[in-house]
C-alpha positions, 0 to 999 in steps of 0.5 A: 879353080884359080890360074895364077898367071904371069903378067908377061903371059896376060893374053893366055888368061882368056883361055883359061877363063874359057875352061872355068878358072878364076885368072890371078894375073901378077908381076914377079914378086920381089925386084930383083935389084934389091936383093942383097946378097951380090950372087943370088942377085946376079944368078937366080934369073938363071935358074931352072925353071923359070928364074925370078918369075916362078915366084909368082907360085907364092901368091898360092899362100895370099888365098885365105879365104881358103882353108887350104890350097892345092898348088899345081904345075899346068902340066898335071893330073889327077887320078884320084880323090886328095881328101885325106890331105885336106881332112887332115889339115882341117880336122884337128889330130884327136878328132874322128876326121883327122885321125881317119885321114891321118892313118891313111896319109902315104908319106915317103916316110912312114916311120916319121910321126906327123906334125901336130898341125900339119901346114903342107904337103909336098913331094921331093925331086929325088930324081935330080939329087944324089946319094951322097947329098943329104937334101934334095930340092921339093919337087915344084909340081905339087904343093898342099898349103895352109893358106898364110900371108905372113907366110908368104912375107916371110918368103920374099924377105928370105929372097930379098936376103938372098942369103944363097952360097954356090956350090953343089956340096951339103954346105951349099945353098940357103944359109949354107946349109945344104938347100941348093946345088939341084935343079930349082935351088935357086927359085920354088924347090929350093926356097920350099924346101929351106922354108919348110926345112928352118922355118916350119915344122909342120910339113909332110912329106908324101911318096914319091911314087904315088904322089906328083908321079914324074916315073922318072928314075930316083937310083944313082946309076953313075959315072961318077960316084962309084961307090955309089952306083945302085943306091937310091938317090935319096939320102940314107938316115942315120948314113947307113949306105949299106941298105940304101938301095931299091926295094923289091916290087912289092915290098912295103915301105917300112924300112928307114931306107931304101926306095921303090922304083916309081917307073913301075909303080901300077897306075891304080895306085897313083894320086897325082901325075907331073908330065916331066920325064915322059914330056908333055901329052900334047908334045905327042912325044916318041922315045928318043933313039940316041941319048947324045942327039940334041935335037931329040931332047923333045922325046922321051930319055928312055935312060931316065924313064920308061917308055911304056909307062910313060905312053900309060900315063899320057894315056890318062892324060887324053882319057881326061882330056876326050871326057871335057870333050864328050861333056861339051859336046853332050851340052852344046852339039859343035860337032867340031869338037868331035872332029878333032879326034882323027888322029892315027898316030900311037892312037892305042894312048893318044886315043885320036888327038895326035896326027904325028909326033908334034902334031897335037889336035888341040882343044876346042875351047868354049866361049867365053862366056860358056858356063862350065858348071854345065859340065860339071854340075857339082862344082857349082859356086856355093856348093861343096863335093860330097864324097 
């Protein structure tokens, strides 16, 4: 495990050496004074989230002693096993392996062929895009990669450029093709969408629903675009608007359009959880009472999502979270790991870690030179998971 760490957040990588990962700690990657194009130059430190700085994501594509890397968003779970991704990127399309995983890929659009080779694996960020906008942004938290430093060059010579057009519309952003105007265009899910949309073709993209869940909503409910309201947020093939519109529960993803509403998507089905929406697990966040009231924007839009899906999903965020604890304590008998779970406060899905709304019981951490291995006895150096 690798924590890529921005060199103005140096004093954080103890923590996480503490926890088992290997610190890559980096400055921002381009100068931002020699970007050529005036308005990207002046603007993208604006960009949400996190300006110029977000590009230290793309050292993910310098790791090459890796066949392939996960790039994950802190704020991230994993419920169940990725292998299927990484078979199918290591196996090559005709043999046993990657045929078994290639079948059983969940992609947002299954009627799509894959590529010969695949590259990347991501998810779209549907939820911050519009049905009248044909490209929405990748969704940041999750990207599947083919480790490549040529790839990651060819990256910073299209910021550089920075050849980026203002605006909202389907002439907008990188090159003017469409890639901007959503949250991100500017930085991570704007240029991995430009990249993998003009520059490759070896990308696929996964449900939205399963994948890098976010249990936000993906349906246009308006005010503006009236003709639109109730259409999924995503852009219809072949411009057909007439059947641009949620799918029933239940109902397979077979069609060419059409979404399913991730808010209620069951938990068992998912692969991976982003804790956008339903905020941070250690905010211990409630549900907002008043939309307008800017001093709630830390709880939860129930406009966006769904309270109570969002109370399961942080629910499996502290069961992850009271296993690491079971685990150090079984190994080095500090019962004050332990008493950090009194917490009364929504206890049914904080399960004791939450004294108050904002009120977070934070983690002992192990010493720095504590072996994590101890924990968890497969992932020790040199060996591989065996399924």
């Amino acid at each position: 495990m690798y924590a890529i760490v921005h060199e103005n957040c140096a004093h954080h990588a103890p923590v996480l050496k503490s926890v088992g990962y290997e610190t890559i700690i980096k400055g921002t990657p381009i100068d931002r004074n020699q970007i050529k194009n005036d308005f990207y130059k002046r603007t993208v430190e604006s960009e949400v989230c996190c300006g110029s700085a977000e590009f230290i994501k793309m050292y993910a594509y310098t790791l090459t002693k890796h066949p392939v890397v996960v790039h994950f968003d802190l704020d991230k779970i994993v419920l169940n096993p990725m292998d299927d991704l990484f078979d199918a990127m290591i196996y090559t399309k005709d043999s046993k392996m990657g045929m078994a995983a290639r079948k059983r890929i969940q992609m947002e659009w299954p009627e799509d062929n894959l590529p010969e080779q695949i590259d990347a694996f991501f998810t779209r960020d549907y939820t911050s895009s519009w049905p009248w906008k044909k490209i929405a942004g990748v969704q940041g938290g999750l990207l599947v990669l083919r480790p490549n430093e040529t790839v990651f060059h060819k990256y910073m010579d299209i910021i550089l450029e920075g050849n980026y057009k203002s605006g909202f519309n389907n002439e907008c952003g990188w090159d003017g093709l469409g890639y901007g105007g959503w949250v991100g265009a500017k930085a991570f899910q704007g240029l991995v969408a430009y990249f993998y949309g003009e520059h490759s073709d070896g990308a696929v993209e996964l449900d939205v629903c399963k994948w890098n869940q976010v249990a936000a909503d993906v349906i246009w409910r308006g005010p503006r675009g009236k003709e639109n309201i109730g259409e999924c947020r995503k852009y219809p093939r072949n411009d057909d608007h007439e059947s641009n519109y949620p799918r029933a529960p239940g109902e397979s993803n077979v069609k060419n359009n059409g979404c399913d509403d991730c808010r209620e998507t069951p938990i068992d089905q998912l692969t991976t959880i982003h804790y956008t929406a339903c905020k941070k697990p250690w905010s211990c966040p409630t549900a907002r009472t008043n939309n307008n009231d800017k001093t709630q924007r830390h709880r939860i839009d129930v406009a966006l999502t769904n309270a109570t899906m969002c109370m399961l999903l942080h629910q499996e965020w502290f069961k992850i979270r009271r296993e690491f604890d079971e685990l150090y304590y079984s190994v080095s008998k500090d019962k004050k790991i332990l008493s950090r779970r009194i917490g009364k406060y929504n206890e049914e899905f904080y399960l004791g870690y939450c004294e108050t709304e904002s009120k977070y019981l934070s983690m002992i951490f192990p010493e720095h030179d504590f072996d994590i291995s101890k924990l968890y006895p497969h992932m020790e150096e040199g060996t591989k998971y065996l399924r």
